[in-house]
Every structure is written in C-alpha cells, then in structure tokens.
KOLFI-893367 format. One record per residue: residue in one letter; x, y, z of N, C-alpha, C in turn. Coordinates in steps of 0.2 Angstrom, whole numbers, plus 5000, padded with zeros to 4 digits. Layout:
N
AXYZXYZXYZ...
! end
This chain:
93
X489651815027489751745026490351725029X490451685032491051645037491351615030X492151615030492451575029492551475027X491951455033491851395033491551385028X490851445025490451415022490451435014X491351465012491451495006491551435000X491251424995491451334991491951354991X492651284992492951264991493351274983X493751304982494451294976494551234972X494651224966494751164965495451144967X495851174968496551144971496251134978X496051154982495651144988495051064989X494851054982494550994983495050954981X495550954976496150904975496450874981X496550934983497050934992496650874996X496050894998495450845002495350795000X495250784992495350684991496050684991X496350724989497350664988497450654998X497250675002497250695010496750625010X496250595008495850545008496250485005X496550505001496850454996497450425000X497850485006498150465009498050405015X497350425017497250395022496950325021X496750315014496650255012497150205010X497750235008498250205007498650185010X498650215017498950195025498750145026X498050155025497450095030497750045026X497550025017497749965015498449945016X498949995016499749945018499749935025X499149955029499249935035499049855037X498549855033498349785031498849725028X498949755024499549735019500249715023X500349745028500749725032500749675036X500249685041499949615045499949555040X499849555036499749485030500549485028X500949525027501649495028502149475032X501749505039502049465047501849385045X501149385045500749325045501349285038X501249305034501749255028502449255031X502649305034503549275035503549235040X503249245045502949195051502849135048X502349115044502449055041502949005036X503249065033503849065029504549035033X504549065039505049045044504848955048X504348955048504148885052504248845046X503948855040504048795036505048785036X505248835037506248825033506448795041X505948785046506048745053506148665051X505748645047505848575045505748575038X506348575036506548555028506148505025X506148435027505848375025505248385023X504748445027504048445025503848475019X504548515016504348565011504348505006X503648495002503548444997503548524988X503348484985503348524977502848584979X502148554980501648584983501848654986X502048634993502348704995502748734993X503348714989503648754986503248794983X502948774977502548814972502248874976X501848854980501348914986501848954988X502248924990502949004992503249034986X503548994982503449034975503049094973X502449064973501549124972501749154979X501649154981501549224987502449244987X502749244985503249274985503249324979X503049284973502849334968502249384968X501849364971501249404973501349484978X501649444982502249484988502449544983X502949534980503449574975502749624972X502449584967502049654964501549694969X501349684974501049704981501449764980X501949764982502449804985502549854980X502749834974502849874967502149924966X501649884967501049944968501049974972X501049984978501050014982501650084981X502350064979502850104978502550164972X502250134967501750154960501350224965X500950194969500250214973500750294977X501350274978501450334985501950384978X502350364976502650384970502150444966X501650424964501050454961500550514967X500450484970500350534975500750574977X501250564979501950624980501850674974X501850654970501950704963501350744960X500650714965500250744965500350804969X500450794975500550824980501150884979X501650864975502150924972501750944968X501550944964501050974959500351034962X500251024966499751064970499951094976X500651084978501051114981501351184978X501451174973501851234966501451274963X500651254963500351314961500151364968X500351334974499951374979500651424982
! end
C-alpha cells in the first residue's frame, strides 16, 4: 500500500482544515482590504470639501468607522486563535 493511500492521522486532518482555514481567512481579509481602500478613498474626498459633510454623513462615517474597528478586532481574534492552534499541533508532533 503507498503511502498516499494510508488514512490520515487526526493531527493530520487538523493540520489540512487549520491549512484551509488559512486560506480562507487570507481570501476574506483580502476582500476586507479592498473595501477599506474603497472606504479611505472615500473618506479622503468627503474631508476634500468640509461644507458637504452634513449630520447624515457624519453619522455613516461614524458607523463604518465603528464597523471598521470590530472588523479588524475579529480578524486579529481569527489569526490569534489559529496561531495557537497551529502551536498546538506543532508541540505534539
């Protein structure tokens, strides 16, 4: 029997989804990123002309500034937690 065809280890399936988990979590802050060019980029033109900032847009830059903020907090949560997965399954092997 080859090698390729031997079942997998449970540390070995761990390793395979946290390796998946990683590349899912690239792709969404990769996403996640482009949407924070798009928002600074916007953020920069509106402070172009003061006079336009009404209540309205304050508030909306408000919200996506807070939204922004806990974006980022999960994310740090998401890489934080998988590193210590990955320490974890790094120490038994």
């Amino acid at each position: 029997m080859s090698e390729s065809k031997l079942p997998l280890t449970e540390d070995a399936i761990k390793k395979e989804q946290l390796s998946g988990d990683f590349v899912n979590l690239s792709d969404d802050f990769g996403k996640f990123s482009e949407e924070c060019a798009f928002l600074f980029d916007a953020f920069a033109a509106v402070t172009r002309e003061p006079e336009c900032i009404t209540e309205h847009t304050s508030e909306g830059i408000r919200h996506l500034c807070y939204w922004l903020k806990y974006q980022v907090i999960g994310y740090r949560e998401k890489i934080d937690e998988m590193q210590e997965n990955w320490r974890v399954l790094n120490r038994k092997l």
